[in-house]
C-alpha positions as CSV (number, residue, x, y, z in Angstrom):
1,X,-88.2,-48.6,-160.0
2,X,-86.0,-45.4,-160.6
3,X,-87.6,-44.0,-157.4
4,X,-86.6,-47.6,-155.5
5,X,-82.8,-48.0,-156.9
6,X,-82.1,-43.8,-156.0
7,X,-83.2,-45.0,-152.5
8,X,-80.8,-48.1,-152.1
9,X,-77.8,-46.1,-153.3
10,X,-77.2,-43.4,-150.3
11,X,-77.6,-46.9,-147.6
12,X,-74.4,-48.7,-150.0
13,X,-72.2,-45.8,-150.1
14,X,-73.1,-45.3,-146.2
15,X,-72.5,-49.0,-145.4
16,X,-69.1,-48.4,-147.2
17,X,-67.9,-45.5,-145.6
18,X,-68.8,-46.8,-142.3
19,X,-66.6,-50.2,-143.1
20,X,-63.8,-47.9,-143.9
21,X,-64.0,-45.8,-141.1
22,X,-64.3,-48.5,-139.0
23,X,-61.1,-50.3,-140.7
24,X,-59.2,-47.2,-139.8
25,X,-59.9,-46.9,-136.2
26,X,-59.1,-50.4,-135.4
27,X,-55.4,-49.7,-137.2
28,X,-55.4,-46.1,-135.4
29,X,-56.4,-48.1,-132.0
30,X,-53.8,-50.8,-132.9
31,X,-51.1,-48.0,-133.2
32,X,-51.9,-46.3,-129.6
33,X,-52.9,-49.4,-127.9
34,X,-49.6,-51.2,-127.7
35,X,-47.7,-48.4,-126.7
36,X,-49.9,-46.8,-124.2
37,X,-50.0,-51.1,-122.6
38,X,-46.1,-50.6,-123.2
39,X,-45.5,-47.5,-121.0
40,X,-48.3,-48.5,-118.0
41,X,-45.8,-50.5,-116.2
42,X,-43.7,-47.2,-116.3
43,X,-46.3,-45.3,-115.5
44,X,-47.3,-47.3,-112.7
45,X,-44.0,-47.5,-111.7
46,X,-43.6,-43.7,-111.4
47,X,-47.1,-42.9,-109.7
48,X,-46.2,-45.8,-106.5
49,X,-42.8,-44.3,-104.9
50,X,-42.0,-42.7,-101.6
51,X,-39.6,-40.4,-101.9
52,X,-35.7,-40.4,-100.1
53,X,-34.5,-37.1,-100.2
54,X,-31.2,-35.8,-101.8
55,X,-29.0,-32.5,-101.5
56,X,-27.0,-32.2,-104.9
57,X,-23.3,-31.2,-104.5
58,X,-20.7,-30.3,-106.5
59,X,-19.6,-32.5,-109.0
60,X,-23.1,-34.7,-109.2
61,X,-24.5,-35.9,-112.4
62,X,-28.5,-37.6,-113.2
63,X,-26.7,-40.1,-114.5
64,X,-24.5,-40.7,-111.4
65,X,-26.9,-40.3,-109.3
66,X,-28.9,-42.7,-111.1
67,X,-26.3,-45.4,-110.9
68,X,-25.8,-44.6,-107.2
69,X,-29.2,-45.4,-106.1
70,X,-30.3,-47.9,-109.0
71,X,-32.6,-46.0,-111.0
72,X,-32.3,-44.2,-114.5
73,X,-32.1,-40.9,-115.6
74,X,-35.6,-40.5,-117.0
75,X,-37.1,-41.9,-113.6
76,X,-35.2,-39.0,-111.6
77,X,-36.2,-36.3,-114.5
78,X,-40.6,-37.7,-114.6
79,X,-40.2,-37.6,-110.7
80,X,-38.7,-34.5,-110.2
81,X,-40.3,-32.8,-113.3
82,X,-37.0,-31.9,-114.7
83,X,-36.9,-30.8,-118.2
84,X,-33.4,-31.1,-119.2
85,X,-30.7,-33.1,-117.3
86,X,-29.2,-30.1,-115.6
87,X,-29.0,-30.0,-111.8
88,X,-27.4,-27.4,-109.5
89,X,-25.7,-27.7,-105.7
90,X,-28.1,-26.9,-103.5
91,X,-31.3,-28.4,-105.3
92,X,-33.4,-31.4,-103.7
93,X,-34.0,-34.5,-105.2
94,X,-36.3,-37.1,-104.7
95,X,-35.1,-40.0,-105.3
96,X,-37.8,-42.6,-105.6
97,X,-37.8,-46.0,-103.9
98,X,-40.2,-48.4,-105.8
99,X,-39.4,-51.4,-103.6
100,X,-42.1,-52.8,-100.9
101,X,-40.6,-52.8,-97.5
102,X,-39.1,-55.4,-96.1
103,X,-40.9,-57.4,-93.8
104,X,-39.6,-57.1,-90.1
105,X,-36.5,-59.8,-89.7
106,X,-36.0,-61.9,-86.4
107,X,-33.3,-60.4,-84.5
108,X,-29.5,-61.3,-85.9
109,X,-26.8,-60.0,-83.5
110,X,-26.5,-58.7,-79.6
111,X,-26.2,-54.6,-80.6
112,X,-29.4,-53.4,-79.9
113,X,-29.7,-50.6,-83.0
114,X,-31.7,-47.4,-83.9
115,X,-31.1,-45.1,-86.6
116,X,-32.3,-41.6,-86.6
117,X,-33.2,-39.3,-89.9
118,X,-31.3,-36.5,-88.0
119,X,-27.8,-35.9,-86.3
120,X,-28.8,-35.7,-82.9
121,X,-30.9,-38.9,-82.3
122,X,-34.0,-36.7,-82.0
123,X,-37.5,-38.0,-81.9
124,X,-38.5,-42.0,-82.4
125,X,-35.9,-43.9,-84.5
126,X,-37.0,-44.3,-87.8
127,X,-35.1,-47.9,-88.1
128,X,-34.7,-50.5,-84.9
129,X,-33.1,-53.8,-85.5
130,X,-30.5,-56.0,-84.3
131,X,-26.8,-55.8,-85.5
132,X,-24.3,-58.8,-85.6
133,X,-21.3,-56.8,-84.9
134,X,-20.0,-52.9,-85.5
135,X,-19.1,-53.1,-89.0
136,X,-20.6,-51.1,-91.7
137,X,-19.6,-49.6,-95.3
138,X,-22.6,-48.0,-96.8
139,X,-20.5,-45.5,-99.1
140,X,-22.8,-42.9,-100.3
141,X,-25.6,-44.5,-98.5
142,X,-27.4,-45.4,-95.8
143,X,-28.0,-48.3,-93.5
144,X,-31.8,-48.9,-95.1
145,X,-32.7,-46.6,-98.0
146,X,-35.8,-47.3,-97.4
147,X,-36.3,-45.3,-94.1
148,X,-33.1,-43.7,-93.3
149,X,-31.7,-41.0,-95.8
150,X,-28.1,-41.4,-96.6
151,X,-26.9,-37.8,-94.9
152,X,-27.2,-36.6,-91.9
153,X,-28.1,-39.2,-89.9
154,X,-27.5,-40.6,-86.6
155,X,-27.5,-43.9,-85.0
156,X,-27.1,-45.8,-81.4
157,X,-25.9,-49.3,-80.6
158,X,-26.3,-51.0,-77.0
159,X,-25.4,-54.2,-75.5
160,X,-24.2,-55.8,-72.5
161,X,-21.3,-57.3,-72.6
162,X,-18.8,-59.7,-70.5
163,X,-15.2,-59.0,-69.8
164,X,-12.5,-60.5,-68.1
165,X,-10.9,-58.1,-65.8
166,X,-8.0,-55.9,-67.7
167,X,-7.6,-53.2,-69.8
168,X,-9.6,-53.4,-72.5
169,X,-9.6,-51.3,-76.1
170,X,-12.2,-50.1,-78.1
171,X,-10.9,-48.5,-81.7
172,X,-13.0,-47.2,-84.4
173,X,-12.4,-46.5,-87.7
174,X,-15.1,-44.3,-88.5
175,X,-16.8,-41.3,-90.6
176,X,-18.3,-39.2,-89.3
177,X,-18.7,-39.0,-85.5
178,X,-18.3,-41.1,-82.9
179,X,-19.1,-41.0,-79.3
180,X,-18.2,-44.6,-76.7
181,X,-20.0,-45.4,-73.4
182,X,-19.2,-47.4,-70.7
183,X,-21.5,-48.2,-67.7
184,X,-22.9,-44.9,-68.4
185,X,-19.9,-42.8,-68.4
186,X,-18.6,-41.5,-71.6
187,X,-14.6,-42.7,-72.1
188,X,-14.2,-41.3,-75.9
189,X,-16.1,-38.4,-77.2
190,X,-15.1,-37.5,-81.0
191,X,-19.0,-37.2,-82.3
192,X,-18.6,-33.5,-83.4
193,X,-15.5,-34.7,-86.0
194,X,-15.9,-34.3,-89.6
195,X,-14.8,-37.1,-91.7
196,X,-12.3,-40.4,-91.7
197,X,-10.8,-40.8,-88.0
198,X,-9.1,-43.9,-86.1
199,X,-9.8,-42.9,-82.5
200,X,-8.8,-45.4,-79.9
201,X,-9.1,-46.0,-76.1
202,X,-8.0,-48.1,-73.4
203,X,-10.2,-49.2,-70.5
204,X,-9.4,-50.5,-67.7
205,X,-12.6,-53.0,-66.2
206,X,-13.2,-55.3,-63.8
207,X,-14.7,-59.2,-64.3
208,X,-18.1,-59.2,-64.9
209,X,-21.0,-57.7,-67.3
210,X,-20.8,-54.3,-68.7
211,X,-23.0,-51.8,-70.7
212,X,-21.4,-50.8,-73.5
213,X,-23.3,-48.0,-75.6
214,X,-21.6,-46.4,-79.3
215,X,-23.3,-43.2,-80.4
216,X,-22.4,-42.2,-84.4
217,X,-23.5,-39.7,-86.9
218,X,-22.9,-39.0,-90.6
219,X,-23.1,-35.6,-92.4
220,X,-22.7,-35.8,-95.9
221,X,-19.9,-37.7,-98.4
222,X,-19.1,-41.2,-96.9
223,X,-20.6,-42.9,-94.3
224,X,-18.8,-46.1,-92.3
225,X,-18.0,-47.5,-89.1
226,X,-16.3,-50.0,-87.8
227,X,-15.3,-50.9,-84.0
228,X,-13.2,-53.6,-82.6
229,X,-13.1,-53.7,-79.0
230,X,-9.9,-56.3,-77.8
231,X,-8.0,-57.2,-74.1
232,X,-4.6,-55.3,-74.4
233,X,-3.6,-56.0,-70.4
234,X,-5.0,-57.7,-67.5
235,X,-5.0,-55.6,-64.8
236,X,-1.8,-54.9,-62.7
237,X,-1.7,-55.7,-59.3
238,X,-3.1,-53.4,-57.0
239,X,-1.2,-53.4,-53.2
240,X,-4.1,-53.0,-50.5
241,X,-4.9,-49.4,-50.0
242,X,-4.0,-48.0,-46.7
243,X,-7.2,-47.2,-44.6
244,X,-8.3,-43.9,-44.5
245,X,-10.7,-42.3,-42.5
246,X,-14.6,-43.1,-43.1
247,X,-15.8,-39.8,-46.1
248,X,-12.2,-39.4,-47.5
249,X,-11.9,-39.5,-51.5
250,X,-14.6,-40.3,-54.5
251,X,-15.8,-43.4,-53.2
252,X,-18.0,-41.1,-50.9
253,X,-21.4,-43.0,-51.6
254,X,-23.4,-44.2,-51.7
255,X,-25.4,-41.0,-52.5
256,X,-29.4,-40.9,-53.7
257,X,-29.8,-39.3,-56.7
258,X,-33.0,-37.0,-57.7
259,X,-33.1,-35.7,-61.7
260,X,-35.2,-33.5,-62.9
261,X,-35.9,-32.4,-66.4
262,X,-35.5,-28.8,-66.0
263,X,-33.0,-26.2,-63.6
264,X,-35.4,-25.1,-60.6
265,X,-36.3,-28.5,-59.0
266,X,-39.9,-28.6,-60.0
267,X,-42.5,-31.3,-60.1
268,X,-41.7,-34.4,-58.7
269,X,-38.6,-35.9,-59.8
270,X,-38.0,-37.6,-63.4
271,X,-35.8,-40.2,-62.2
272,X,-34.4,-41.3,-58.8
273,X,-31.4,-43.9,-57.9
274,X,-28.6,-44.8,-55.9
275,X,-24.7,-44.6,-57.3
276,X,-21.7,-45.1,-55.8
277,X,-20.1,-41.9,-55.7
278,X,-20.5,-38.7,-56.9
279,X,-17.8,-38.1,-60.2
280,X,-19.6,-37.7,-63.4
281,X,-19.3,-35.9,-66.9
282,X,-22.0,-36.0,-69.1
283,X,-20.2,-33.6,-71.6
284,X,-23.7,-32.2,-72.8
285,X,-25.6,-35.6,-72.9
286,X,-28.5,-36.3,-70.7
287,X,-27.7,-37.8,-68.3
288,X,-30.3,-40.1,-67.8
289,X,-33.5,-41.4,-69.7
290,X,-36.0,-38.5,-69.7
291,X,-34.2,-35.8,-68.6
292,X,-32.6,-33.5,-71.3
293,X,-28.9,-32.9,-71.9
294,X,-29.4,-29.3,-70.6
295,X,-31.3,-27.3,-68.6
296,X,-31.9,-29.9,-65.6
297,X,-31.4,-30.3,-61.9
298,X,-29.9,-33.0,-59.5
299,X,-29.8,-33.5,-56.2
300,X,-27.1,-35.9,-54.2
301,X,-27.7,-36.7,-50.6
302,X,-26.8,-39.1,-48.0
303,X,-26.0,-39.1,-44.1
304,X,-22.8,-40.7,-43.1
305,X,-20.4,-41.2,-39.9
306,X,-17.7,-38.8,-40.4
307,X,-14.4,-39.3,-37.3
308,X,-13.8,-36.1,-35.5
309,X,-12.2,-33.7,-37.1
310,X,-11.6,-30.7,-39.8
311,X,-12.6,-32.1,-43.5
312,X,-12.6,-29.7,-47.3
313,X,-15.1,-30.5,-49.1
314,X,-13.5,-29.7,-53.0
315,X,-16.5,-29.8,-55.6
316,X,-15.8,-29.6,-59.9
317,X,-18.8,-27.9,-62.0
318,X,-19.6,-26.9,-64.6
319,X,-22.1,-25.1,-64.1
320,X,-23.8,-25.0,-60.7
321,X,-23.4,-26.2,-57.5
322,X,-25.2,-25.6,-53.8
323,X,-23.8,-28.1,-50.7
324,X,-26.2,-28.4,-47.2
325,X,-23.8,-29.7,-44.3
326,X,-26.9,-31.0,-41.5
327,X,-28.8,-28.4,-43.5
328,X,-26.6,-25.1,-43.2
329,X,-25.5,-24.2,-46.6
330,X,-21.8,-24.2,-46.9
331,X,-21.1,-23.7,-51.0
332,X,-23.6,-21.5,-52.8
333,X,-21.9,-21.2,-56.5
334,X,-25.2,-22.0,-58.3
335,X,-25.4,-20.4,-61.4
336,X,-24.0,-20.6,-65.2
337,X,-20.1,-21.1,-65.7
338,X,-17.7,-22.9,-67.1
339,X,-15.8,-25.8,-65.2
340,X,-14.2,-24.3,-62.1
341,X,-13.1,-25.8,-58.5
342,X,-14.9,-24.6,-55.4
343,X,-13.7,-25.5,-51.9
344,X,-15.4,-25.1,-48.3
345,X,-14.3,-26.5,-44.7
346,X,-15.8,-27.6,-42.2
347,X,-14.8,-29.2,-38.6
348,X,-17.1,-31.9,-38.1
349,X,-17.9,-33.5,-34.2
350,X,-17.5,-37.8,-34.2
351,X,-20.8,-39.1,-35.5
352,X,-23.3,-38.8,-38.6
353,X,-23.6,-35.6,-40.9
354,X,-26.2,-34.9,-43.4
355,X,-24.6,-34.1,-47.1
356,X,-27.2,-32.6,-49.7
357,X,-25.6,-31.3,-53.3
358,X,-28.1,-29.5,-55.3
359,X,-26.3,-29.3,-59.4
360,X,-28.3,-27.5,-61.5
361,X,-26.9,-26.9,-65.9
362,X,-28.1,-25.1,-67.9
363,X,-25.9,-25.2,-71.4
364,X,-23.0,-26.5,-72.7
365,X,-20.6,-29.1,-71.2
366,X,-22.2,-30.4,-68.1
367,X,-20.0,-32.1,-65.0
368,X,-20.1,-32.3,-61.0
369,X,-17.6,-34.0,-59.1
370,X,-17.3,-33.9,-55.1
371,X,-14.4,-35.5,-52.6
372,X,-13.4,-34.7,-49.5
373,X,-10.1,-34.6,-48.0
374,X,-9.4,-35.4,-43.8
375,X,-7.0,-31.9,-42.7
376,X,-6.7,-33.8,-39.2
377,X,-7.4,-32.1,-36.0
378,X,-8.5,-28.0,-35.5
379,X,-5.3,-27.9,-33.6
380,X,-3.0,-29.9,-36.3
381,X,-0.8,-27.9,-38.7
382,X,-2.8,-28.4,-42.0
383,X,-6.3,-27.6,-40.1
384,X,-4.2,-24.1,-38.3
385,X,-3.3,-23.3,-41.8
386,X,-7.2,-22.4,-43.3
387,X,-8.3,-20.5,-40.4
388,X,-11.4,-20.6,-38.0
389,X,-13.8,-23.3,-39.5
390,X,-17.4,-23.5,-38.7
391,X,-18.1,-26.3,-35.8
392,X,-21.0,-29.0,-36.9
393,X,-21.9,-31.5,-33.5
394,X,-23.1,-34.5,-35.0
395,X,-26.4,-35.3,-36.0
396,X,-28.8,-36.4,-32.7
């Protein structure tokens, strides 16, 4: 019996100490459990972010930041693995954006609208949508925070539009940049300013639709833009012009056009049209879809009835420019300048002429105009004044 009670001893005190163990682990799992369940949500929160990208400058704070952009400080420390609430200028932040995108929205306004991550509108928009009217605040922001970073970015609105015939004005107040377009010719170019500016223009256009496209960017500190575009005028009355003789001034067309997307003429060409006359400044943009803002070619050409007589042609470059009269060239300035006037002469016989301008530009500011003026006939007083001019009969 001595034997049997030492035996049932050791399982009692082991039954004990296993009840007391067990007692403690469930208050030790008690303690961890609820605040491990407590900071899941923030962990979860922390470990599902895409990140939007921010340069520190001077005079920024965590806890500025973090009221900027609706977060906390502890978020912007775990995310960035910041130790102490010290930042520098200079330093990148990743600011996290926890919200699910929005899903696409129906379209709200008639500006067609794309915003670019960079200041040049480079590579596919990473926002499209449609915008009610020109009218933004986003302070230190950005026009989605979601996809577009809230410096140095770019955007682009188009639309057509119908006016009355007048004068018509289109004033910004804007910052950074902005750049105005109408019809494809640029009538206010301020995108390379730096900060708040009111720039303001007056048009002049006739009855009837218009394309109207506004170029912006933002570099860093503010970003807004607002544009009103209102009739100031009608038109004046214009008297009837007098008649001049057929190929006199810039309503020389209409011309076909030939672009390609680099200077030598190569490969078939990237885009090919009609316009009305050959006047246009492109100030460094491309000039149309697909070809790049520099290093491209163009060539103008047309055959036309000319009266008998002694014509100049007077071309404006920048930068180079090669003319074919019926095939002999006449202006060879083709290389890399800066906007200058060229003029060549030419007495033409009663009948059609062959024109051919070849424009090729290669950096820079980018423009090529081309008129004609009538210096009457080779015996007259104005055509005596240049001198001997090359004869061209007309064309069989």
């Amino acid at each position: 019996m001595s034997q049997q009670a030492n035996d049932n001893k050791p399982p009692s005190l082991r039954r004990i100490l296993a009840l007391c163990l067990s007692i403690v682990l469930s208050f030790f799992a008690l303690g961890v459990a609820a605040p491990a369940q407590a900071a899941s949500p923030e962990r979860a929160e922390v470990s599902s972010y895409t990140c939007l990208w921010y340069t520190v400058r001077r005079g920024d704070t965590l806890g500025e930041l973090a009221l900027r952009f609706n977060t906390t400080v502890l978020t912007l420390r775990r995310v960035n693995g910041l130790r102490t609430t010290r930042i520098f200028v200079g330093q990148r932040l990743c600011i996290p954006r926890f919200v699910s995108p929005a899903p696409p929205q129906p379209p709200t306004g008639p500006w067609n609208s794309e915003y670019w991550n960079n200041t040049i509108q480079s590579g596919p928009p990473a926002l499209t949508r449609r915008d009610a009217a020109i009218n933004f605040n986003w302070g230190f922001g950005s026009p989605d925070l979601q996809r577009v970073q809230p410096d140095f970015f770019s955007a682009r609105w188009t639309r057509k539009m119908n006016f009355s015939a007048g004068v018509w004005r289109f004033a910004a107040d804007v910052d950074d940049g902005i750049r105005i377009w109408v019809d494809g010719q640029v009538v206010l170019d301020a995108l390379n300013f730096v900060g708040r500016q009111t720039p303001s223009v007056d048009v002049p256009l006739t009855q009837g639709t218009h394309e109207i496209r506004v170029d912006y960017v933002e570099q860093t500190q503010l970003a807004f833009i607002r544009l009103d575009i209102t009739r100031v005028s009608s038109l004046p009355p214009q008297p009837p012009p007098p008649l001049p003789p057929p190929g006199t001034g810039f309503n020389n067309g209409p011309w076909t056009v030939e672009f390609f997307a680099n200077p030598n003429f190569a490969g078939p060409a990237t885009s090919t049209s009609v316009v009305c006359c050959l006047r246009f400044d492109w100030n460094g943009a491309p000039p149309v879809p697909g070809v790049p803002g520099t290093f491209f070619s163009a060539r103008f050409s047309q055959v036309r009835y000319f009266p008998a007589g002694v014509y100049q042609f007077v071309a404006r470059v920048d930068d180079g420019i090669r003319i074919y009269l019926d095939g002999v060239l006449i202006m060879n300035e083709f290389r890399e300048q800066s906007t200058r006037t060229f003029t060549a002469n030419a007495n033409l016989g009663a009948g059609n002429h062959s024109i051919v301008v070849e424009y090729v530009q290669y950096g820079g500011t980018s423009n090529v105009s081309l008129y004609w003026d009538f210096l009457g006939d080779p015996g007259g007083p104005r055509a005596a004044a240049i001198g001997p001019v090359p004869y061209f009969p007309p064309l069989p």
